[in-house]
TILUM-763622 format. One line per 2 residues: number of its first residue (from 1); for each residue x, y, z of N, C-alpha, C. Coordinates in steps of 0.02 Angstrom, whole numbers. Layout:
% TILUM-763622
NUM) X,Y,Z,X,Y,Z,X,Y,Z  ... $
This chain:
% TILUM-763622
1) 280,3428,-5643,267,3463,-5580,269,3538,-5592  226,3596,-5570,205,3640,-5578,209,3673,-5528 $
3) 235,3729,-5541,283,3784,-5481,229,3787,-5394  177,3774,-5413,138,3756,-5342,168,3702,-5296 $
5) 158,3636,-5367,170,3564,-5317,262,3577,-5314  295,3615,-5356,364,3628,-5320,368,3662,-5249 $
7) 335,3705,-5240,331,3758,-5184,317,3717,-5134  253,3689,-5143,237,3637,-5106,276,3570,-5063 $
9) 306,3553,-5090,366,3495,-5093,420,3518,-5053  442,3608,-5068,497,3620,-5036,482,3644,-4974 $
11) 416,3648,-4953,390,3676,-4900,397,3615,-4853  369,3563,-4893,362,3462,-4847,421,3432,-4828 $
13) 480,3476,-4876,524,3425,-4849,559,3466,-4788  539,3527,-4806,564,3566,-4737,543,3576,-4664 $
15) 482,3552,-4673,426,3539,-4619,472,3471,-4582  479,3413,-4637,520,3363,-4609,584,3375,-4575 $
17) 624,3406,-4611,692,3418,-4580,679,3463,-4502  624,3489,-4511,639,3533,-4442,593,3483,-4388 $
19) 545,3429,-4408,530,3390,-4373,568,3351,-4314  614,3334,-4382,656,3291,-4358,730,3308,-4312 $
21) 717,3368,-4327,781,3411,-4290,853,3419,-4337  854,3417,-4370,915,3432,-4420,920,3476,-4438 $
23) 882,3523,-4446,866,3593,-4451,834,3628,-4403  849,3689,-4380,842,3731,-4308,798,3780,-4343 $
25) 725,3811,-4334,713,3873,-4382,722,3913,-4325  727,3977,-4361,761,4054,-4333,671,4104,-4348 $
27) 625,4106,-4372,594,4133,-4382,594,4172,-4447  667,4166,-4510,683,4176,-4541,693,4131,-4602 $
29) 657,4151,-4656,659,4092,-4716,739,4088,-4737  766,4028,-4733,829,4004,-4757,900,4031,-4709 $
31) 855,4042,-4659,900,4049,-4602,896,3985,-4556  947,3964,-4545,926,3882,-4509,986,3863,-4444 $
33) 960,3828,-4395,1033,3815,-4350,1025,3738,-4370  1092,3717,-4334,1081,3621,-4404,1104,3590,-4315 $
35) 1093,3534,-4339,1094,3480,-4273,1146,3461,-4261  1168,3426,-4238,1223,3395,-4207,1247,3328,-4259 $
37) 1190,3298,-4286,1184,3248,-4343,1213,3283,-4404  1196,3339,-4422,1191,3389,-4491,1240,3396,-4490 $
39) 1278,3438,-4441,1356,3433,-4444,1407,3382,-4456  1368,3342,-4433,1410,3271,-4419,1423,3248,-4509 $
41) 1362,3260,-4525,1357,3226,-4612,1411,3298,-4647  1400,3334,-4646,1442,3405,-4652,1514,3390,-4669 $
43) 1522,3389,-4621,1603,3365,-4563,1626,3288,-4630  1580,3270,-4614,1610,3211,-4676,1628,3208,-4742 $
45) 1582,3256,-4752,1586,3246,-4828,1641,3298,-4844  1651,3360,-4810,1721,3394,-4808,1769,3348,-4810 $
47) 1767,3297,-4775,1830,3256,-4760,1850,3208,-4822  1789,3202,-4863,1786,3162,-4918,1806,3198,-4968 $
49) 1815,3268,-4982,1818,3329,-5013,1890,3330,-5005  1921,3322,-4958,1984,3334,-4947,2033,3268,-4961 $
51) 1984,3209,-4956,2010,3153,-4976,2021,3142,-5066  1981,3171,-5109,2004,3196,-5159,2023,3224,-5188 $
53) 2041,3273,-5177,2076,3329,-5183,2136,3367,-5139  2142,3332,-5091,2201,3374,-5042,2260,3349,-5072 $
55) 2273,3278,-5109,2338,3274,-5137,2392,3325,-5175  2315,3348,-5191,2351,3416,-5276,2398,3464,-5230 $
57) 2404,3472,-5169,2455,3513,-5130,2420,3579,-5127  2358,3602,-5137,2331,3673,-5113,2359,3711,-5080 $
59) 2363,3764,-5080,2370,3804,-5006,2317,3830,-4968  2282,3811,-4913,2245,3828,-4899,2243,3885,-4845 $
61) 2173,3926,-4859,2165,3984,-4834,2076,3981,-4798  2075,4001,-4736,2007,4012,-4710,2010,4100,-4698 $
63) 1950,4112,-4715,1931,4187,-4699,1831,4186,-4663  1850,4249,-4646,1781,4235,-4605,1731,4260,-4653 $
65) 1666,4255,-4625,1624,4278,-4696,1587,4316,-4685  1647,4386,-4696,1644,4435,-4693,1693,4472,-4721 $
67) 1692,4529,-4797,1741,4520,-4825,1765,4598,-4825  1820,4631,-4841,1827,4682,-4881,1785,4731,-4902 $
69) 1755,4785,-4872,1697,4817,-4942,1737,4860,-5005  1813,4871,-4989,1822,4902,-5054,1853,4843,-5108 $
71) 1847,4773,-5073,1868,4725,-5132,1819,4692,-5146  1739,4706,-5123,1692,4691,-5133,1672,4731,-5208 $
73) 1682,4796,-5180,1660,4850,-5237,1705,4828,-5288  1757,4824,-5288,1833,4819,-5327,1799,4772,-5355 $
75) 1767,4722,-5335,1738,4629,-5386,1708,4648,-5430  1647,4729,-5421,1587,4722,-5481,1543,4665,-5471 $
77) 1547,4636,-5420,1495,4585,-5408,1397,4627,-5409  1423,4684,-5381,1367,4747,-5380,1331,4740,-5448 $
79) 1358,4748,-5504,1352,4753,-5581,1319,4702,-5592  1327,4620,-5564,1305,4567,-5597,1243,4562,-5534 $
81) 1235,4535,-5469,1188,4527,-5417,1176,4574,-5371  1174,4643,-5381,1163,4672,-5321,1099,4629,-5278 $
83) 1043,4601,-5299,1001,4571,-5263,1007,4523,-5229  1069,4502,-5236,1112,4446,-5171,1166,4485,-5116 $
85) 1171,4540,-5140,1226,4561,-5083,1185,4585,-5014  1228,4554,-4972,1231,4590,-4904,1267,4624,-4877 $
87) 1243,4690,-4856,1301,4745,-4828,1293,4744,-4750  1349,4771,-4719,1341,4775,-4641,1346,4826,-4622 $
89) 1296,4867,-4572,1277,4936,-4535,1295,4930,-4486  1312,4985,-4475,1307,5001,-4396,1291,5065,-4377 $
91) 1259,5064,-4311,1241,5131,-4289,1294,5181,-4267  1265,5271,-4333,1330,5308,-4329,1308,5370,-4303 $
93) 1242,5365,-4261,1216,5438,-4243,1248,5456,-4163  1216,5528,-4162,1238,5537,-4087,1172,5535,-4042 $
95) 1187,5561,-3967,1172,5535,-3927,1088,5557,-3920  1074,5596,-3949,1002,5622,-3982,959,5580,-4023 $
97) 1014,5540,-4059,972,5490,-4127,1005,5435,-4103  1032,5421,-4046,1011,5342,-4001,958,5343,-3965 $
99) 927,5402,-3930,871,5423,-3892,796,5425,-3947  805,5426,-4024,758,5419,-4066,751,5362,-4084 $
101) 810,5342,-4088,812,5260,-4116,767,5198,-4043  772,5216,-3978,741,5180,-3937,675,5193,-3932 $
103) 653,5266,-3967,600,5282,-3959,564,5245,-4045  564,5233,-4052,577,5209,-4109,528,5120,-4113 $
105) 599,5104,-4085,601,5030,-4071,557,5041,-4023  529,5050,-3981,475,5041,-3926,417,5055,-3952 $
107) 400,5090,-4007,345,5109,-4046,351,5052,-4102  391,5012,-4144,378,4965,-4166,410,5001,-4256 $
109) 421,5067,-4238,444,5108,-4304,513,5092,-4333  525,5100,-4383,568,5098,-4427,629,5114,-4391 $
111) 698,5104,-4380,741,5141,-4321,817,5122,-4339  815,5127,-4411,860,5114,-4449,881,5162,-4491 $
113) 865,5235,-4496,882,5303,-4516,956,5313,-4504  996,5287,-4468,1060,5322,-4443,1092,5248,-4446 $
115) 1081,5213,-4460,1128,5148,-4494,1165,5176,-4553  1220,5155,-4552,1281,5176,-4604,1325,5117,-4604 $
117) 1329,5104,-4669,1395,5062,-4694,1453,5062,-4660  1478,5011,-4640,1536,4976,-4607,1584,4968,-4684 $
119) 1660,4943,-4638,1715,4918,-4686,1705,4870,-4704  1653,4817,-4707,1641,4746,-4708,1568,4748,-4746 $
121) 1552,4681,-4791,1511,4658,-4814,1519,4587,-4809  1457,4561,-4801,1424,4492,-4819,1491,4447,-4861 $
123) 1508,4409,-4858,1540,4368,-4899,1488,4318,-4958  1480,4326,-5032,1452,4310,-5055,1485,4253,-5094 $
125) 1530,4211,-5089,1551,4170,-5121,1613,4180,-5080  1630,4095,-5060,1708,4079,-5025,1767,4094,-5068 $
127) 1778,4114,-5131,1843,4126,-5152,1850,4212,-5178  1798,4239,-5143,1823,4328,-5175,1880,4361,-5131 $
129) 1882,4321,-5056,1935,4356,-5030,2031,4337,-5039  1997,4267,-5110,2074,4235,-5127,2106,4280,-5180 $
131) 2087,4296,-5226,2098,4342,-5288,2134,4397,-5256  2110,4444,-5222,2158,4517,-5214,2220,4493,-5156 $
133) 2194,4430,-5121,2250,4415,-5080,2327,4400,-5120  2303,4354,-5179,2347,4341,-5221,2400,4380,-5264 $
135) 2350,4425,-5273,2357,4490,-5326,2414,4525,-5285  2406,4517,-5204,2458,4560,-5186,2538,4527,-5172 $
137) 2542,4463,-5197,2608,4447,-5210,2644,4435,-5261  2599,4477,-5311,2630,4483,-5373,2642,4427,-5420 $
139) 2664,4425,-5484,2657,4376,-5502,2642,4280,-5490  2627,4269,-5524,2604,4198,-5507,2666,4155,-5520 $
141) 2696,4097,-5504,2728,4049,-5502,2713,4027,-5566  2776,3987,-5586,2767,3941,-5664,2726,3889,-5676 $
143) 2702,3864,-5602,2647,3798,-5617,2566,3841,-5586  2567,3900,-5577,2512,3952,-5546,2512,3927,-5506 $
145) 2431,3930,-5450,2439,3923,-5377,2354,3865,-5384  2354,3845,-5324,2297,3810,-5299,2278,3827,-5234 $
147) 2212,3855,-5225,2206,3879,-5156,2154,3840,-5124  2137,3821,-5072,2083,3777,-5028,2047,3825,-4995 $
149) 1994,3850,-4988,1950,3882,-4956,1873,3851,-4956  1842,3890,-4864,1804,3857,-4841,1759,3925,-4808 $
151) 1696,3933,-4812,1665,3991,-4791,1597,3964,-4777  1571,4025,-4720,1507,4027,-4724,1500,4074,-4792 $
153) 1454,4074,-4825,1443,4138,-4870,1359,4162,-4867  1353,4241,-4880,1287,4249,-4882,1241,4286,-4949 $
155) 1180,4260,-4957,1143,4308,-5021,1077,4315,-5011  1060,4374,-5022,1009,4397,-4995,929,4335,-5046 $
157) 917,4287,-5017,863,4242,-5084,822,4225,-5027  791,4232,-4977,710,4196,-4955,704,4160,-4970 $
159) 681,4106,-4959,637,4067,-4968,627,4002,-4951  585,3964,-4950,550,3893,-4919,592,3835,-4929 $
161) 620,3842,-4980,674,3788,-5009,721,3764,-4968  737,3738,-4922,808,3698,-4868,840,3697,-4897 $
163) 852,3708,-4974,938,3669,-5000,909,3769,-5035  867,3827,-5024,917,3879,-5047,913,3938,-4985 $
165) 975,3916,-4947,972,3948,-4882,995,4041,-4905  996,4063,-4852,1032,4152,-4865,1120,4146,-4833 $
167) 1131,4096,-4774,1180,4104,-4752,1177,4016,-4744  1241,3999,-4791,1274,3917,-4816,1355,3926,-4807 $
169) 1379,3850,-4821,1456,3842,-4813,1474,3823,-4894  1510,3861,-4895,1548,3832,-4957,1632,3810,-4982 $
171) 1630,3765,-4974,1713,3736,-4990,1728,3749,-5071  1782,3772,-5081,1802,3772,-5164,1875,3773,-5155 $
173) 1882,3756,-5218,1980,3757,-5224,1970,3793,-5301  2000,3830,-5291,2019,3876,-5356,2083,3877,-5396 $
175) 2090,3869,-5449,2154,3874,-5487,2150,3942,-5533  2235,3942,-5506,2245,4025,-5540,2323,4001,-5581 $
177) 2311,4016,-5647,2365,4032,-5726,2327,4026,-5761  2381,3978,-5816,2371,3996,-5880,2292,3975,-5909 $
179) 2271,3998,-5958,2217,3949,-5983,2213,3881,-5996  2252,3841,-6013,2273,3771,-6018,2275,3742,-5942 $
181) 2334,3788,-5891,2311,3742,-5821,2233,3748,-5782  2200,3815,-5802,2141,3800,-5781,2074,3771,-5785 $
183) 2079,3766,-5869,2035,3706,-5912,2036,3635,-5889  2110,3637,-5889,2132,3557,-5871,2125,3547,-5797 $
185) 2116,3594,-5767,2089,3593,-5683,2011,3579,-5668  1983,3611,-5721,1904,3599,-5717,1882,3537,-5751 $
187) 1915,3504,-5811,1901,3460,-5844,1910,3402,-5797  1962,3412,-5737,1969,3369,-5686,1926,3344,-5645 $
189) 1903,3405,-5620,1844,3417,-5561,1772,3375,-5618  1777,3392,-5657,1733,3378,-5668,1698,3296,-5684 $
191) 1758,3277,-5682,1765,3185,-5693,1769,3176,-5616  1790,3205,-5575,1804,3179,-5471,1757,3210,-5463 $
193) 1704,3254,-5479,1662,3250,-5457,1591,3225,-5465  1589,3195,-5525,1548,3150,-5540,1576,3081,-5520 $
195) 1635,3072,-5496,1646,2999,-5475,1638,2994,-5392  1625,3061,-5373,1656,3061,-5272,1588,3059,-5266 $
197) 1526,3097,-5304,1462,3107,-5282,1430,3056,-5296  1472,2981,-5359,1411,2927,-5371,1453,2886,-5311 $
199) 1497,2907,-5285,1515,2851,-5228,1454,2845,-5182  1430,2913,-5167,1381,2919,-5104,1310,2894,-5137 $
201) 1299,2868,-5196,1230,2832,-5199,1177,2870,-5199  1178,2933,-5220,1125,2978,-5240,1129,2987,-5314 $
203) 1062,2994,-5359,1070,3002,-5429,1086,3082,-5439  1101,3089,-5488,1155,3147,-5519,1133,3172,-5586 $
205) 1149,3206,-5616,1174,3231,-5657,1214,3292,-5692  1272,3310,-5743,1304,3374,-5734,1273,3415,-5812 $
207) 1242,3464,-5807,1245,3492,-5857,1259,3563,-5848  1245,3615,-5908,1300,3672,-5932,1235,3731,-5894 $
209) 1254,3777,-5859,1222,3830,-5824,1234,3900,-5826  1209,3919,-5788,1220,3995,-5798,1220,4015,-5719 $
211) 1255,4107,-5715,1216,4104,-5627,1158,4176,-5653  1148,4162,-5588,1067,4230,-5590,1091,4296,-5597 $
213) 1122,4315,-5656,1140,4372,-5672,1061,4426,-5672  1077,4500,-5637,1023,4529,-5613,1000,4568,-5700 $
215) 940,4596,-5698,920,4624,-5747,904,4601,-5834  889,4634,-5866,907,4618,-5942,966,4601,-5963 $
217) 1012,4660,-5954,1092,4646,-5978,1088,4560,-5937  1095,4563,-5895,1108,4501,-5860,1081,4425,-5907 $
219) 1025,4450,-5934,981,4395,-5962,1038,4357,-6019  1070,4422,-6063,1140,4414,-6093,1203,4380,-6070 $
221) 1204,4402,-6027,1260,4365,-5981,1235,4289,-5972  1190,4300,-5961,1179,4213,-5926,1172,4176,-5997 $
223) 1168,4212,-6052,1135,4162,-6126,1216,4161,-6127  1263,4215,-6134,1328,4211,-6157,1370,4157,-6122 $
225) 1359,4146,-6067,1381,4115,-6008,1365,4025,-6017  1307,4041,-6050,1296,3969,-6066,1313,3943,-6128 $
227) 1315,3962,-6172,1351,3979,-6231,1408,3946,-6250  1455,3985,-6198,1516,3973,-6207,1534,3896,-6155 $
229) 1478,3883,-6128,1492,3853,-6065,1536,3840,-6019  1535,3906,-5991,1590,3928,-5948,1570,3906,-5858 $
231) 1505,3883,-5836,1497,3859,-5804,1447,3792,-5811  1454,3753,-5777,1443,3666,-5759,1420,3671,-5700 $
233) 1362,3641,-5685,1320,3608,-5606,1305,3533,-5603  1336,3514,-5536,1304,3464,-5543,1243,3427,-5495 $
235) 1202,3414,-5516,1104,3424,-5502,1105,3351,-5476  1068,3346,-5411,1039,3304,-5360,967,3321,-5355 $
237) 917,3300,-5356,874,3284,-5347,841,3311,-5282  836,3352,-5250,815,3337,-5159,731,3362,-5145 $
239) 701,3430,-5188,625,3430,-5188,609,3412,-5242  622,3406,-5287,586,3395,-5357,641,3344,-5408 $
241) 618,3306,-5440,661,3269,-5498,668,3330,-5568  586,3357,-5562,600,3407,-5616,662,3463,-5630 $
243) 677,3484,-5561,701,3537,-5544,753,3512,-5490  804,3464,-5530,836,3461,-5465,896,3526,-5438 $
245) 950,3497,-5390,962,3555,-5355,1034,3554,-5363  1082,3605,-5388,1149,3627,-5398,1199,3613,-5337 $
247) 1236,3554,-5323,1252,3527,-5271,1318,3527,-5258  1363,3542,-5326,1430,3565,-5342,1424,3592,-5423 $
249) 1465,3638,-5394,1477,3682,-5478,1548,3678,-5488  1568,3687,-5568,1633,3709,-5604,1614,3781,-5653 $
251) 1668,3830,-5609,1651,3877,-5669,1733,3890,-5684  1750,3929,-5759,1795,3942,-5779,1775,4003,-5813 $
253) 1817,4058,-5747,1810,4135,-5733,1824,4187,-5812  1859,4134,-5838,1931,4146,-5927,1982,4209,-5890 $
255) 1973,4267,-5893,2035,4306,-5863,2013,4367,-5830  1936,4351,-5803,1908,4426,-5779,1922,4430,-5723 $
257) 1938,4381,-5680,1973,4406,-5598,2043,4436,-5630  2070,4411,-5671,2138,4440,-5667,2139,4478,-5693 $
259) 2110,4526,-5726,2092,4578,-5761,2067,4622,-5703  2037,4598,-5654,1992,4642,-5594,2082,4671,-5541 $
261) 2106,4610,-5538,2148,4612,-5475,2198,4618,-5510  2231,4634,-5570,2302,4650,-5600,2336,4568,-5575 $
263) 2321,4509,-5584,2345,4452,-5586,2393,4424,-5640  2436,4429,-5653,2490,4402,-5705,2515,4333,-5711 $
265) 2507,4287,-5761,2548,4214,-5749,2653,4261,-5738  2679,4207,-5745,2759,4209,-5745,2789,4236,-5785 $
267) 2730,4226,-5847,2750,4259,-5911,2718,4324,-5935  2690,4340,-5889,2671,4399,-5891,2602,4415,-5930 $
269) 2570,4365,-5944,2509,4362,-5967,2454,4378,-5914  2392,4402,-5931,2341,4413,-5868,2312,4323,-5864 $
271) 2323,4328,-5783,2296,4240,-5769,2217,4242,-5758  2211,4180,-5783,2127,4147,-5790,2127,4084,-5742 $
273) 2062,4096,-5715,2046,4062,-5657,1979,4035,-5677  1985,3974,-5634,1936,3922,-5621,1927,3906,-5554 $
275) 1869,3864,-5527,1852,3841,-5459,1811,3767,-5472  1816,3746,-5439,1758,3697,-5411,1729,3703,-5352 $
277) 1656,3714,-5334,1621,3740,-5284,1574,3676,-5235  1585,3653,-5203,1542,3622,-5160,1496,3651,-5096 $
279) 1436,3650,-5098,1364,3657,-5080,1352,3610,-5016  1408,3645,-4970,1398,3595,-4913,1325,3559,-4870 $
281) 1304,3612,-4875,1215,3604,-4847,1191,3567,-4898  1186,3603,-4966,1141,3545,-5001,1170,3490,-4996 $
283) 1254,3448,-5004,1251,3392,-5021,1216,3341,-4952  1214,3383,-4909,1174,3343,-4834,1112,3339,-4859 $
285) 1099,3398,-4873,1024,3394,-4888,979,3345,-4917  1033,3335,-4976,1042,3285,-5030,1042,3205,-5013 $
287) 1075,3192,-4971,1090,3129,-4918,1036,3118,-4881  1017,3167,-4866,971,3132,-4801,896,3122,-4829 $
289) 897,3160,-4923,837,3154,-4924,831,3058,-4992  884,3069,-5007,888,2981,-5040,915,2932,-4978 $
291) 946,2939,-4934,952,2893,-4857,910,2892,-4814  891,2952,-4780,835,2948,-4751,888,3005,-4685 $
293) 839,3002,-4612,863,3043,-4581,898,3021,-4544  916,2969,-4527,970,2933,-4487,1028,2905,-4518 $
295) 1071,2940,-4503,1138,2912,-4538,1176,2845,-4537  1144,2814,-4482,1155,2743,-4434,1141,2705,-4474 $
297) 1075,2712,-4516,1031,2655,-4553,1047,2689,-4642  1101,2726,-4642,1118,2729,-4726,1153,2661,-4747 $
299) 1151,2635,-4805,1193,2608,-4817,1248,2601,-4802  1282,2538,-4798,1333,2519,-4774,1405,2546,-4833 $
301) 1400,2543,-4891,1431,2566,-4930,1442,2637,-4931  1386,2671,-4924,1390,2747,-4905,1423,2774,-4834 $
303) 1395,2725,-4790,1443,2746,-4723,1505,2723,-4739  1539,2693,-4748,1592,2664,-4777,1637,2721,-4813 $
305) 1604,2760,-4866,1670,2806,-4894,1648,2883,-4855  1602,2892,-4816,1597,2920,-4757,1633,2945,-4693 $
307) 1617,2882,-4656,1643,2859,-4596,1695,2818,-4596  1712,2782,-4674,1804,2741,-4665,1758,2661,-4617 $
């Protein structure tokens, strides 16, 4: 299949989803409102998420998604994607250049001259606001920590694709120490999550990735990144078999958050972190496109570790 009949495909199945109402369009590519059903599949599979993983004793933390801009800047996330970040404006003129700005907007002109950066940015991934939170209670505990987090998050990507929205939910649990507890945290995830996702009866597979590091240097990063295989996806199928779609990830950070945020294990070593990331939208996405669009008529086995 050839980047047309891909384009193509991701355009059909999105035509479907909004047919059918599971998807709301906004007039905006990968901007979407979800149904009452969508949630519903959502809502579940969180619950199934938590059914594997809530034993480990997490601590969990919700933040809105909307983060920090000087622990945004503080990430260097800028360095690797500026072409995913979203910043938030607001209007900082006076009462002269609100009187331009309407004149403006009524003419159909540009009316965004006197927009200025806010204390807040876009949340681009559910665990950047766990790291400096952590950082500020000082050392880490002797068994490190486990945190549960759940976000909308946003990145600036367009496009036709339903499973690659701009504004998605993302659940992850992150582990923060030594190198040994966080290896052995991902080596985990990575067996429960190839066993929780073949429960649900969609085909799979996990192999070694990279993320969309921006530029040339970046091109490095992502060869180094794969390399070392420091991140793992694991690929569902939903427009294309060729090209299937990243539906949960494992990455293992080695010690650059804690190097960012002055993070220490007990022993005073800089701590290395890992996550496991779940793709709440896609794994629906994912579902409804090997089940079909009614959740009623999925398999009985699938409703079953579902719905209980």
């Amino acid at each position: 299949m050839n980047m047309v009949d891909i384009t193509a495909a991701q355009a059909a199945y999105r035509d479907e989803l909004v047919e059918s109402g599971l998807l709301i369009p906004t007039g905006v590519d990968g901007l979407y409102g979800r149904s009452g059903v969508f949630e519903d599949v959502v809502e579940r599979f969180d619950a199934l998420v938590t059914r594997w993983g809530g034993q480990d004793g997490a601590e969990v933390m919700r933040f809105p998604p909307a983060l920090n801009r000087q622990y945004f800047e503080e990430s260097e996330y800028l360095k690797s994607f500026p072409h995913l970040a979203g910043t938030i404006h607001a209007f900082g003129g006076d009462e002269k250049a609100h009187r331009t700005l309407l004149r403006r907007l009524e003419e159909g002109q540009d009316w965004t001259e006197d927009q200025v950066a806010t204390d807040v940015v876009m949340t681009p991934a559910a665990c950047y606001p766990v790291y400096p939170t952590i950082a500020q209670r000082g050392a880490l505990p002797g068994d490190g920590k486990l945190i549960d987090v759940f976000s909308y998050c946003f990145r600036r990507e367009p496009s036709i694709d339903p499973a690659r929205m701009q504004l998605f939910r993302m659940r992850e649990y992150i582990r923060i120490g030594t190198p040994d507890q966080v290896v052995e945290f991902r080596e985990l995830w990575l067996e429960r999550g190839r066993e929780m996702m073949g429960s649900l009866e969609v085909p799979l597979d996990v192999d070694v990735a990279n993320d969309p590091f921006f530029g040339r240097a970046g091109a490095m990063l992502s060869s180094s990144q794969r390399e070392q295989k420091l991140k793992f996806e694991l690929l569902i199928p939903i427009t294309s078999n060729e090209k299937p779609t990243a539906c949960l990830s494992f990455n293992y950070h080695q010690d650059h958050f804690g190097h960012l945020w002055d993070i220490h294990t007990a022993d005073g070593g800089v701590a290395h972190t890992a996550c496991v990331g779940f793709g709440m939208e896609r794994v629906a996405l994912a579902l409804f496109r090997h089940h079909g669009f009614d959740p009623a008529q999925w398999p009985a086995s699938v409703r079953k570790v579902l719905w209980g």
